[in-house]
N, C-alpha and C positions, 0 to 999 in steps of 0.2 A: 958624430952622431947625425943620421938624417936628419931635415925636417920634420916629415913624417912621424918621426922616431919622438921626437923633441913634441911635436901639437899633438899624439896620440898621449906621451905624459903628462904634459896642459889638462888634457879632457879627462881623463881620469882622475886630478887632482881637483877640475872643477866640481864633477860630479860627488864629489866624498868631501864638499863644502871646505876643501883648502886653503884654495885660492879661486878668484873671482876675475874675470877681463871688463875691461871698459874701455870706449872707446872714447879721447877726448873730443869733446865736443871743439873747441880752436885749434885749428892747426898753426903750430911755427913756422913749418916748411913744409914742402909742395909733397916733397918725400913721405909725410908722416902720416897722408890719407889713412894708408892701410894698417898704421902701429894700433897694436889695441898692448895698452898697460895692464898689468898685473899684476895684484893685489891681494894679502892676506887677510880675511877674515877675523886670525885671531894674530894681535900685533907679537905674542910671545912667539909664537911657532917662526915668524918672520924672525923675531932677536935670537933665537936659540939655532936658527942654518947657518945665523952668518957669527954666533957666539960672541953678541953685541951686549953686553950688559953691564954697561958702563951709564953714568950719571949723567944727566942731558947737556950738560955744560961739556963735558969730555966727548960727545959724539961725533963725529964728523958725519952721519948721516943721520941727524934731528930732523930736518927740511925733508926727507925721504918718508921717515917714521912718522911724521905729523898727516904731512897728507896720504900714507896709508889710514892710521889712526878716521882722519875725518872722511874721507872716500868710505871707508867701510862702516861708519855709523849709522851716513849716509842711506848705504846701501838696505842696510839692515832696518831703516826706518821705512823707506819705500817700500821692503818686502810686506 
């Protein structure tokens, strides 16, 4: 799949409040100017793509889920 192809479904999924970009404000490496993260809105929609629904002790991606979770509380308090 293009580029193109790939940020044209981004922007459509931003638009219809799917998912959300942010840019980290620190960078780790020199590389990661340009990365912008992205994030769900609503943390089910995220657990039901990747069909995560397992007990927070069993997760291997808790640390993932969390800082969606508080990124988009975040978000949603600032709006």
């Amino acid at each position: 799949m293009s580029r193109i192809t790939v940020e044209h479904y981004l922007d459509l999924l931003e638009q219809t409040y799917v998912i959300f970009g942010y840019h980290p404000i620190a960078r780790i490496r020199e590389g990661d100017r340009a990365c912008k993260k992205i994030f769900f809105w609503d943390t089910g929609i995220r657990n039901a793509l990747l069909n995560a629904f397992s007990a927070e002790e069993l997760r291997p991606d808790i640390g993932a889920l969390w800082e969606n979770w508080v990124i988009a509380e975040a978000a949603k308090h600032n709006r």
